[in-house]
C-alpha positions in Angstrom: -173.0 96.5 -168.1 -174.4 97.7 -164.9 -175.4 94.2 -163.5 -171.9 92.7 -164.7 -170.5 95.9 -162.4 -172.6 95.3 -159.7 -172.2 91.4 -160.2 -168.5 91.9 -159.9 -168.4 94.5 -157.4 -170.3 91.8 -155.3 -167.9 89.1 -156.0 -164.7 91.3 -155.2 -166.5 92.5 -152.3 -167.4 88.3 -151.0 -164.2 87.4 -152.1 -162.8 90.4 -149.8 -165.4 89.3 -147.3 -163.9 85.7 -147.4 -160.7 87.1 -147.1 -161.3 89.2 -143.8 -162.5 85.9 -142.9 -159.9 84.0 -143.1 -157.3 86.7 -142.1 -159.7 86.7 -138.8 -159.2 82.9 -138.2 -155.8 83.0 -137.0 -156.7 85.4 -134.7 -159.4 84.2 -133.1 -157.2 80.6 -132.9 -154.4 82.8 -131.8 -156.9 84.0 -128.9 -157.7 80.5 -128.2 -154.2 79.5 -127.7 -153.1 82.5 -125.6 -153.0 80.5 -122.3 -149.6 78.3 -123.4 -146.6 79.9 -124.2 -146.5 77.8 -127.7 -150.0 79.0 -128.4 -148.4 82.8 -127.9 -145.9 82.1 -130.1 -148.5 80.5 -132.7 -150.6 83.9 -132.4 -147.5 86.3 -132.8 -146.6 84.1 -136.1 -149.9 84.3 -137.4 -150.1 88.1 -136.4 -146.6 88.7 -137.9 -148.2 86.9 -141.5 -151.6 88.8 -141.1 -149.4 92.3 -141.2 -147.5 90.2 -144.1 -150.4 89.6 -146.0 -152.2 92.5 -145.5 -149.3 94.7 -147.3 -149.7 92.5 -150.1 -153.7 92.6 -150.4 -153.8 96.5 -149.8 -153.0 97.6 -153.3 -155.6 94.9 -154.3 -158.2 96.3 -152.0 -157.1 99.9 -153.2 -157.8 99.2 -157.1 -160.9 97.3 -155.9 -162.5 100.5 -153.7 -161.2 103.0 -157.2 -163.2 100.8 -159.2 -166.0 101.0 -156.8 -165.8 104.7 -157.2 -165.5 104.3 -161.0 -168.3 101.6 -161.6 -170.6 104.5 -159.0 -169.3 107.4 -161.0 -170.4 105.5 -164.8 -173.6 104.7 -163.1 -174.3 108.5 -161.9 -172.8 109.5 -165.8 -174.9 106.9 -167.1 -178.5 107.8 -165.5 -177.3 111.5 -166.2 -176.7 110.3 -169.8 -179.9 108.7 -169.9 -181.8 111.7 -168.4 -180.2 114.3 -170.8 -180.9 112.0 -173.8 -184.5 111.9 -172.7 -184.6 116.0 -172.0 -183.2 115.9 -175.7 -185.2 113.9 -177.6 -187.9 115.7 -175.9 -186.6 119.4 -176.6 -186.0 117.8 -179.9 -189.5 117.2 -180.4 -190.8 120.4 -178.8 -188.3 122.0 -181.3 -187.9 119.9 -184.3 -185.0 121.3 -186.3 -183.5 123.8 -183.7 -180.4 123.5 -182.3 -179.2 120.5 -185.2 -176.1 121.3 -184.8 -176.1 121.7 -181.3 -177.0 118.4 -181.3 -175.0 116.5 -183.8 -172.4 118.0 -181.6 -173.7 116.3 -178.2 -174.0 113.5 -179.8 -170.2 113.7 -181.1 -169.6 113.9 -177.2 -171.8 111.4 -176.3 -170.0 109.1 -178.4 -166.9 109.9 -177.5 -167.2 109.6 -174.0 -169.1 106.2 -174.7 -166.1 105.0 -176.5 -163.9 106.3 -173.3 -166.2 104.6 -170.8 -166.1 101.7 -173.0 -161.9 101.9 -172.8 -162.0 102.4 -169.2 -164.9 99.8 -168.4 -162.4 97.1 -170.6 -159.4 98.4 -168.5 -161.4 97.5 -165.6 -162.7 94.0 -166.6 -159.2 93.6 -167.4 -157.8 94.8 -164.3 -160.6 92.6 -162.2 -159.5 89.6 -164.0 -155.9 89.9 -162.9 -157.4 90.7 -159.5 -159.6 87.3 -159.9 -156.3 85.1 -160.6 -153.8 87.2 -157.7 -157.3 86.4 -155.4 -157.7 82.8 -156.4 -153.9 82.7 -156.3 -153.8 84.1 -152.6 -156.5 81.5 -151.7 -154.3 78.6 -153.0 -151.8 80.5 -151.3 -153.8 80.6 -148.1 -154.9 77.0 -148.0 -151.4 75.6 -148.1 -150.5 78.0 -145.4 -153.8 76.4 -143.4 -152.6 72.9 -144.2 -149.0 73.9 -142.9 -150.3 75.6 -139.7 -152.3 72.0 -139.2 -149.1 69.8 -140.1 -147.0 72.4 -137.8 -149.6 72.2 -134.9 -149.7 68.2 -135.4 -145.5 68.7 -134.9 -146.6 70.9 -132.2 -148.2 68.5 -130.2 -145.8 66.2 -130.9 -143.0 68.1 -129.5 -145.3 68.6 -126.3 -145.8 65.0 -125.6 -141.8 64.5 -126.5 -141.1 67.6 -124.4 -143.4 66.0 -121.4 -141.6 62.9 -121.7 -138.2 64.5 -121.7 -139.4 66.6 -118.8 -140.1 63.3 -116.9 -136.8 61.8 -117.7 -134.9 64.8 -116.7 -137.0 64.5 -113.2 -136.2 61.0 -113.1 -132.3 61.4 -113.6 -132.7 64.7 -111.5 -133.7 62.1 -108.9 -131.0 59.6 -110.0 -128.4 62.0 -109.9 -129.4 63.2 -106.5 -129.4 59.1 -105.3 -126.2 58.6 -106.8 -124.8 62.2 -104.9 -126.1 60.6 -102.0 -124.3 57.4 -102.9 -121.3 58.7 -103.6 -121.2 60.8 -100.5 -121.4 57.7 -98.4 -118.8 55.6 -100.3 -116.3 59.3 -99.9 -117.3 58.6 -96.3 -116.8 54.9 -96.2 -113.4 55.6 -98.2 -112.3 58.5 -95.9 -112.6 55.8 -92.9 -111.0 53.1 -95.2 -108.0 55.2 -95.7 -108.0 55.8 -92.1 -108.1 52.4 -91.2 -105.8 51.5 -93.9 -103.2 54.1 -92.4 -103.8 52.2 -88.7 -103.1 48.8 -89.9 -100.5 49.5 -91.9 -98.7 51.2 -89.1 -99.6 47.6 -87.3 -98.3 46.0 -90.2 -94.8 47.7 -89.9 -94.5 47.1 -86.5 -95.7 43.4 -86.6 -93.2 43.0 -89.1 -90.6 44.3 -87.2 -91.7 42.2 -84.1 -91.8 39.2 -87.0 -88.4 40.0 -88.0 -87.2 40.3 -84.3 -89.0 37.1 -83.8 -87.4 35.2 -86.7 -83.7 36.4 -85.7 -84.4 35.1 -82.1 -85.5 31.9 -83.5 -83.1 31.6 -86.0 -80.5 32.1 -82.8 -82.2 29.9 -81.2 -82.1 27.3 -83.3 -78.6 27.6 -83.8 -77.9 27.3 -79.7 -80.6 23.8 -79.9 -78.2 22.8 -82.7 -75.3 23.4 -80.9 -76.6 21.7 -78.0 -77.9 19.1 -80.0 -74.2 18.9 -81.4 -72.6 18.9 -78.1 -74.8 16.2 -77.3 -73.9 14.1 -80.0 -70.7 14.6 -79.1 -71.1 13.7 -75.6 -72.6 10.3 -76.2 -69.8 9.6 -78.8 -67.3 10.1 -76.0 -69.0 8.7 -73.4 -69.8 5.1 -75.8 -65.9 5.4 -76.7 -65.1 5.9 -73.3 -66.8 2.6 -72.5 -65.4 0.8 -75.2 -62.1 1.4 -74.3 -62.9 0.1 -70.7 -64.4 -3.4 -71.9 -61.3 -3.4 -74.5 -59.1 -2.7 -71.5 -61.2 -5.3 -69.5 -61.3 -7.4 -72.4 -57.3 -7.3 -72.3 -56.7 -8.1 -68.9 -59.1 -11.6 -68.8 -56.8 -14.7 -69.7 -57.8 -16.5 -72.4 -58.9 -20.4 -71.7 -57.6 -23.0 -74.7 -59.7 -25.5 -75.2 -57.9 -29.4 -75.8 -60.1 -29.6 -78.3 -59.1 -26.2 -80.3 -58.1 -26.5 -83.9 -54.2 -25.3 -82.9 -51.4 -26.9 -84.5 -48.7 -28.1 -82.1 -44.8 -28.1 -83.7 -42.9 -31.1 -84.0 -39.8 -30.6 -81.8 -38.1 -33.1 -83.5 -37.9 -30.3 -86.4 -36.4 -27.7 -84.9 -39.2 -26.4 -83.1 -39.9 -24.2 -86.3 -42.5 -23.9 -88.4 -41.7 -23.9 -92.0 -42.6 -20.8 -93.6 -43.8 -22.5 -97.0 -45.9 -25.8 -95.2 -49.1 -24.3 -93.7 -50.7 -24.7 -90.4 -52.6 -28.2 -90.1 -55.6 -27.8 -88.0 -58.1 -30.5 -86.8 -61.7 -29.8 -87.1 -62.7 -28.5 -83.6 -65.8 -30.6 -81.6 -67.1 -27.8 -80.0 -68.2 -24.5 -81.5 -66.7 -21.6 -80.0 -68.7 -18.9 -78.3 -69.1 -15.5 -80.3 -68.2 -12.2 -78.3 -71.1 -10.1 -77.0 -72.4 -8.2 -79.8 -72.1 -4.7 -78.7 -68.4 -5.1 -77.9 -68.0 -6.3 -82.1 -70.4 -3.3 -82.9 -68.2 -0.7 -81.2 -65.4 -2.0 -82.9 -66.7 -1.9 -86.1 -68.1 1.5 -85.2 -64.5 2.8 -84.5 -63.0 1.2 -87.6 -65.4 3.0 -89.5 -66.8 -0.3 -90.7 -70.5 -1.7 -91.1 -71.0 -5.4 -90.2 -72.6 -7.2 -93.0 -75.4 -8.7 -91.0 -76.4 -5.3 -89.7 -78.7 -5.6 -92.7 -81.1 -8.7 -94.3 -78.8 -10.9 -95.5 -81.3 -11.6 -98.6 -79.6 -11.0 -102.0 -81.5 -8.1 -102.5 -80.6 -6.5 -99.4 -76.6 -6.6 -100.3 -75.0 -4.3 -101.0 -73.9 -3.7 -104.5 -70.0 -1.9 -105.0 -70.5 1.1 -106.6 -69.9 1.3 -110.3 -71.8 -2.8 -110.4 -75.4 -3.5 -111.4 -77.2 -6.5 -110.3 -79.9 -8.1 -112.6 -82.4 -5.7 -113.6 -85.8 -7.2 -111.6 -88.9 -5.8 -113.1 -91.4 -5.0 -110.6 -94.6 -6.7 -110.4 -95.5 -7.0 -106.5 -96.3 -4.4 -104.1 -93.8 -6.2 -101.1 -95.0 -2.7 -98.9 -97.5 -0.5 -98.5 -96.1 1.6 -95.6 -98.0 6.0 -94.5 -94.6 7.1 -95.1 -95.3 11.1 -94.0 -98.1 13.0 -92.5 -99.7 14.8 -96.3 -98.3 15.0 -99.9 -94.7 12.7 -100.4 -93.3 14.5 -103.3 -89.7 12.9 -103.4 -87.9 9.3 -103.0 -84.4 8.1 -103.6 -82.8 5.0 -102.6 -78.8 5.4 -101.5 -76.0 3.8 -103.5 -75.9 0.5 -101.6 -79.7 0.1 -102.0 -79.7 -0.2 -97.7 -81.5 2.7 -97.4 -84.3 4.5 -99.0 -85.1 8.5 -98.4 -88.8 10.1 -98.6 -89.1 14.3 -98.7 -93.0 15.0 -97.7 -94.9 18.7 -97.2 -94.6 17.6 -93.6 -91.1 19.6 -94.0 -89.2 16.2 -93.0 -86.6 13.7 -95.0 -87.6 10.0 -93.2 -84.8 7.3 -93.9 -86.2 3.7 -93.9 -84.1 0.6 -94.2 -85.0 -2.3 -96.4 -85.0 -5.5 -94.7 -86.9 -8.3 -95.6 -88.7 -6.5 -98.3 -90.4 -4.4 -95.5 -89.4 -0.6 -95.2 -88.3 0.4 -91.7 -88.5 3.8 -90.3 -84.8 4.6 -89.1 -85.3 7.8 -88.6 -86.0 11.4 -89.6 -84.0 14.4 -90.7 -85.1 17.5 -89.0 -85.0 21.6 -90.5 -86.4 22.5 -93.2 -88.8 25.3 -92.7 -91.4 24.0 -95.6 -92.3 21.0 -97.7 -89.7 18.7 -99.3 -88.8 19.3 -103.2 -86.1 16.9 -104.1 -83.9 14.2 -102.5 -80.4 13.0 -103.4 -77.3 10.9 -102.0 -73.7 11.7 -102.5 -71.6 9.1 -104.3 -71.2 7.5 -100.9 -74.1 7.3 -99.5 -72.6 9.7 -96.6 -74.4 12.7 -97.0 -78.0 13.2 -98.3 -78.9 16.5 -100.0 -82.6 18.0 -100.0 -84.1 21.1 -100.9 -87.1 22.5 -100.1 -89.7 24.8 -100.4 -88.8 27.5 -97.9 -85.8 28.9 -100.5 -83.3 26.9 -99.2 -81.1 23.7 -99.8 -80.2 21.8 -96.8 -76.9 19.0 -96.4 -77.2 16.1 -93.5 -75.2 13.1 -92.5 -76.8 10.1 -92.4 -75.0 8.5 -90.0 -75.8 10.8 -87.0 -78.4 12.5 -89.0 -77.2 15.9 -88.6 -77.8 18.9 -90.1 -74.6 19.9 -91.7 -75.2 22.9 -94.2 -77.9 24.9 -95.0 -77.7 27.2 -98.6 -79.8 30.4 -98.6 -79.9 32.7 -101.7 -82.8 31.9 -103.9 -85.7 34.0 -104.1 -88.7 31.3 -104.5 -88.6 27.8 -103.8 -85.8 25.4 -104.7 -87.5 22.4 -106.8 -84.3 20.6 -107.3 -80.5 20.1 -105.7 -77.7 17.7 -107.4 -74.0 16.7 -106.3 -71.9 16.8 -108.5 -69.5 14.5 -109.5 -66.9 15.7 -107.1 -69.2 15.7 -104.2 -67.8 19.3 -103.2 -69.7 21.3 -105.2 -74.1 21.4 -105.4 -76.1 22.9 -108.4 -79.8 24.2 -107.2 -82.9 25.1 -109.3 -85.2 27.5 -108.1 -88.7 29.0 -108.9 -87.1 32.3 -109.2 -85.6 31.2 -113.0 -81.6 30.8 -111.6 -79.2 28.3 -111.1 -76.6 28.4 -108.4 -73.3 26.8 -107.8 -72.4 26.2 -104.2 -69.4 24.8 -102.8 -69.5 23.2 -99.6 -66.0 23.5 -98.7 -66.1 27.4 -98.1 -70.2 27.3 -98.1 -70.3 30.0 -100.5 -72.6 30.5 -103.8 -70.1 30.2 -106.5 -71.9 31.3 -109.4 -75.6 32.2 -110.1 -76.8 32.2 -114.2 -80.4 33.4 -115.1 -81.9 30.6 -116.9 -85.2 32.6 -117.9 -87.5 30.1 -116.9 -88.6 28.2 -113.9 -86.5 25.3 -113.0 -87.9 21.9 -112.6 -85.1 19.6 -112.4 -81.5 19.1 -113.1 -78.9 16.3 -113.5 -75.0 16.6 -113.8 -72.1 14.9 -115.7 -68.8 15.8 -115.2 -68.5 19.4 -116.9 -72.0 19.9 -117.8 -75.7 20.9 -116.1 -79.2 20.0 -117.3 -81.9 21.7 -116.6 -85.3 21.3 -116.9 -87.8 24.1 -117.2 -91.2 25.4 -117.1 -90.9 27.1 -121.1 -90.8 23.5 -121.8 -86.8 23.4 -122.9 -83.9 21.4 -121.6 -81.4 23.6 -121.0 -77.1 22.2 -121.8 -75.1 24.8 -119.2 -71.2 24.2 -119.2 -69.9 25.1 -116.1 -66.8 26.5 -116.5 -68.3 28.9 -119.2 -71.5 30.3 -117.3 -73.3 29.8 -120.8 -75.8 27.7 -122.3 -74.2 25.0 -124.9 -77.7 24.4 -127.0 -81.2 23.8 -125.7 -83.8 21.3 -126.6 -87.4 22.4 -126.7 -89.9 20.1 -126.0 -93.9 20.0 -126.4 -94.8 20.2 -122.8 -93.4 21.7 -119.5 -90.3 19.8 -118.2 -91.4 17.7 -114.7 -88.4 15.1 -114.9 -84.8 14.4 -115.8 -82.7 11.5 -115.5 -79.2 9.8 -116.8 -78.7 6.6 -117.3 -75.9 4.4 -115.3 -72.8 5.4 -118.0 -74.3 9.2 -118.6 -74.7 8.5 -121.9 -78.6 9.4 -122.2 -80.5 11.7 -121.1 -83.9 10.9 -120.1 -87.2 13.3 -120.0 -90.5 13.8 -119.1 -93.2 17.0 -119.9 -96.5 17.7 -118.7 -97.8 16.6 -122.4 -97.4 13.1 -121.1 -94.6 11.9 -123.2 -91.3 10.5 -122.3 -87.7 10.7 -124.3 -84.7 9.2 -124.2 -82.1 11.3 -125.8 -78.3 10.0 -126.7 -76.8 12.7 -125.5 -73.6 11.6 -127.9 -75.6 12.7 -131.2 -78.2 15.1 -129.8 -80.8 13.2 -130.7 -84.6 11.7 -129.8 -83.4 7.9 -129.4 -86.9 6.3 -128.1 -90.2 8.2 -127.3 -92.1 6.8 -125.0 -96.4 6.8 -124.1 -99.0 5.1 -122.9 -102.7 4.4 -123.0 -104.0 6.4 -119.6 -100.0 7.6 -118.7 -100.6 11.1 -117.3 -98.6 13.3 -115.5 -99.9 14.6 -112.6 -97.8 17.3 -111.6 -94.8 20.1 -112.8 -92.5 17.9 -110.5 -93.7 14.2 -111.7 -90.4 12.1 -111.4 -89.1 9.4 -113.8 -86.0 6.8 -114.0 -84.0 4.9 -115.7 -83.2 1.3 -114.3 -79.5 0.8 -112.9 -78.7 -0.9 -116.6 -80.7 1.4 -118.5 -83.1 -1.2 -119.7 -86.1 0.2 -118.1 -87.7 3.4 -117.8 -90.5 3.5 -114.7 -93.1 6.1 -114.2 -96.2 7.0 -112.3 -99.3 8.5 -113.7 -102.2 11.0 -112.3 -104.6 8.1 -111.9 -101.8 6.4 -109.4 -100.7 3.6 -112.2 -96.9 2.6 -112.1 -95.8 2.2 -115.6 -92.6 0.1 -117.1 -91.4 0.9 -120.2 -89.0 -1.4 -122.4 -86.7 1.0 -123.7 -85.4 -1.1 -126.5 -88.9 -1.8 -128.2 -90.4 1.2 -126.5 -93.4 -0.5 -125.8 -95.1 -0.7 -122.2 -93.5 -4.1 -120.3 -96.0 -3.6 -117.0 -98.4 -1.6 -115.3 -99.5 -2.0 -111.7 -102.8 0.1 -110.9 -104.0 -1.7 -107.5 -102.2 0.4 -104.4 -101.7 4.3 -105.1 -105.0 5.9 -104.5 -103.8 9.1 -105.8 -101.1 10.5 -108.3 -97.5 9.2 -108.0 -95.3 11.9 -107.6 -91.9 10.0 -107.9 -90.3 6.8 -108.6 -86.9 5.7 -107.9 -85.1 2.5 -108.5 -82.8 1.0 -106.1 -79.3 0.9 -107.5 -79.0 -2.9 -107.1 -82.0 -3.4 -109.4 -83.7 -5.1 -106.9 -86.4 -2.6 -105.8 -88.5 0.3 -107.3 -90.3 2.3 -105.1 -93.1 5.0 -105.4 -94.8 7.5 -103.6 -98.3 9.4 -104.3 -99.9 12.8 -103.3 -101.8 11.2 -100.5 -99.3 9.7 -97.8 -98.6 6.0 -98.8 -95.3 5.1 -100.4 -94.6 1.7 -101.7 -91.8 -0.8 -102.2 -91.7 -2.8 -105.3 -90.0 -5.7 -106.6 -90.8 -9.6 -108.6 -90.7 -11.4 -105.8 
């Protein structure tokens, strides 16, 4: 019993041993770690669970020292024990039966306090194996804790290299953010003197456009004195050429007049009266000599003043007469280039012929109408109608062939007569470039299409806009009958306006944007063309599609391509992009010819002469050209 005691006090005390051991090794890591701030904290935690710990092991430790005390005590009762027993068994020999009772009664007590001892040393195994199992349980207990202070200082470490790295990117965008302070310093600077500068030019601003303003009135006034010089001019050399014809007519008067014998003059029979008879007509002989014709600028001031053009002024060719108004000469298809001619300085965008077919008008970028006359098959430059401000739109005669109307890319429609070539009206109003101007039927009143999605009315008589509708979309071309405007537009729809109503009849929507319209001779059908390279004819009688017309390699090549209708309606003629002139055969609908040797670039516009002699053409580049069979 005494070696299991001592046995076991020597395990309690290892096992305490071990303990202060380990309760040490967080200390002396604690001491190791002191010089970082993490390493304090590490030592305080495993301080803080030392103090823990030690609360829960000192009632341990307590029972352990009492049964120190107690295993000492049973060995000091024990030896005593022993040494009493021997003193008795040898008093009990020295006195053999003395004192029997005496010592049935120790023994009593000796038995008694073995079986206490006995209790107490069972209590005491007892109470060291629940000590055995709370120390192995501590231990288990302690080597989790070691294996979380390793995971926790593997986290540790960790941290530190994250917390290192974030340290450097916090220097890094520390640095950044100072570079981009810096940065943005310089562009507050730089924007400071912007808005500085800004202010000073636009204060020059203003005041250039004041001085532009002033300018443009004085040039505006000016023009208007050079016009009215130009005018007076005009005027002048009127009166001064009718001054002279009235002195060669007055000269003319006063010669005698020489009769030749030989003039085809009847001479009366006297033997009748000396009377002709009003029912028997002259007899003439044929003369022998040919009579002399009068110089020809005495016959051309005459016609002149009569108002009258001589009929050989012009080619007397049959395509070159003129045609009454209302009449159509055979259709020719066109299948020569008769004239290649530069007819402006950059992009042609428009060409019309005039009723008679005499005279053909081209509208360039150049900001000039040039009027050619058609003699021989040749185009003829006649002369040029003078200010527009910007590039030529659209071209168009009057009934009569009097007055040509233009409009142009400056906002503005202008009126000239062709005779003398001056400027008669100019109609301001629109807000972006007119891209089309019509008569109408009356030749008194003008409908314009603009950019800036209105129509206007003007009449000429007063020179006043009559009426101005919102059409919602760009305007690309129109053409008139007698009580109703088409329009053409960029949100690809042909718009029906009736006049007198201000209002939109119907519309037609198409698949492309609008570039062209056209009516045929008896403004029966409407013809159109769209940027999605397709041409219609519609019978304006029944709303509906009549003919649709394509061809292999027909493209349009601008918002503002152009398209007509022969003079009988027969034909349709068109140019493409890739500078092709296309003739369609409106009754089969098929493609009659196609002449692709002479535009270099894209035809912008065709028109056929109202005789139906010539077609003519021109392109983006500068050329126009004059078409015909011959």
């Amino acid at each position: 019993m005494d070696n299991d005691l001592s046995r076991n006090s020597s395990d309690i005390n290892g096992d305490a041993q071990a303990k202060r051991a380990v309760s040490l090794n967080p200390v002396v890591m604690a001491e190791r770690l002191v010089e970082c701030a993490w390493k304090r904290h590490v030592s305080e935690q495993l301080k803080h669970r030392d103090r823990v710990q030690r609360h829960a092991f000192e009632e341990i430790v307590h029972h352990y020292h009492r049964l120190l005390e107690k295993s000492d005590l049973q060995t000091v009762l024990t030896e005593r024990y022993q040494s009493d027993k021997y003193d008795v068994q040898r008093g009990h020999e020295t006195s053999s039966g003395a004192d029997a009772s005496r010592n049935d009664a120790l023994q009593q007590e000796m038995a008694q306090m073995r079986i206490k001892h006995q209790e107490e040393l069972t209590e005491l195994h007892k109470k060291r194996g629940e000590l055995a199992q709370s120390v192995i349980e501590l231990n288990n207990q302690i080597q989790l804790k070691d294996k979380e202070i390793q995971s926790n200082e593997a986290k540790l470490s960790e941290y530190q290299q994250q917390i290192d790295n974030l340290e450097g990117d916090c220097r890094e965008l520390r640095n950044y953010l100072q570079d981009l302070e810096r940065a943005n310093q310089t562009l507050k600077d730089e924007y400071d003197a912007l808005q500085i500068t800004f202010a000073a030019l636009e204060g020059k601003l203003r005041k250039t456009t004041e001085d532009n303003q002033e300018l443009v009135s004085r040039w505006m006034a000016e023009k208007a004195q050079e016009a009215n010089r130009l005018n007076a001019e005009n005027e002048k050399e009127g009166r001064r050429r009718q001054a002279k014809l009235q002195k060669e007519l007055a000269d003319a008067a006063k010669e005698p007049l020489p009769i030749e014998p030989d003039d085809d003059i009847e001479v009366l029979d006297p033997g009748k009266g000396g009377e002709a008879s009003p029912n028997r007509p002259l007899s003439r002989t044929p003369s022998k000599k040919i009579s002399q014709p009068p110089p020809g600028g005495l016959l051309d001031s005459i016609s002149n003043i009569f108002g009258r053009r001589s009929t050989n002024s012009f080619s007397t060719s049959p395509e070159n007469t003129e045609t009454p108004s209302g009449v159509c000469a055979d259709v020719r298809v066109p299948s020569t280039a008769l004239h290649v001619f530069e007819a402006h300085e950059g992009e042609v965008n428009a060409v019309r012929f005039s009723p008679g077919s005499r005279l053909l008008a081209t509208g360039g970028m150049d900001r000039r109408v040039k009027l050619w006359e058609v003699v021989a098959g040749r185009c003829e430059c006649k002369g040029a109608l003078t200010g527009s401000n910007a590039g030529i739109t659209s071209i168009e005669f009057d009934s009569a062939g009097s007055y040509l109307l233009a409009a142009s890319n400056d906002f503005a429609s202008r009126i000239w007569t062709v005779d003398d070539y001056r400027l008669r009206h100019t109609l301001t109003g629109h807000s972006g470039k007119v891209l089309s101007a019509r008569f109408l039927l009356d030749n008194a009143r003008i409908v314009s299409g603009s950019y800036d999605r209105t129509l206007k009315l003007w009449d000429l008589r007063s020179k006043v806009c009559m009426k101005t509708v919102f059409a919602g979309s760009s305007c690309n071309d129109i053409v008139c009958t007698e009580q109703c405007v088409m329009s053409g537009h960029f949100d690809k729809k042909v718009r029906f306006w009736d006049i007198r109503a201000e209002s939109i009849v119907r519309d037609l929507e198409l698949q492309g944007r609008v570039t062209s319209l056209d009516l045929n001779h008896d403004r029966t059908e409407l013809l159109t063309c769209s940027r999605d390279d397709v041409i219609k004819i519609i019978d304006l009688r029944t709303n509906a599609i009549r003919q649709t017309l394509r061809a292999q390699g027909f493209k349009c090549g601008a918002d503002w391509t152009r398209v007509t209708f022969s003079p009988d309606g027969s034909y349709v003629a068109g140019g493409s992009a890739d500078g092709a002139l296309y003739v369609w055969n409106v009754l089969t609908g098929k493609v009659d010819r196609t002449l692709d040797r002479n535009h270099n670039s894209a035809i912008n516009a065709v028109s056929w002469s109202p005789s139906g002699a010539f077609v003519a053409s021109v392109e983006k580049g500068s050329k126009a050209i004059l078409w015909s069979d011959m």
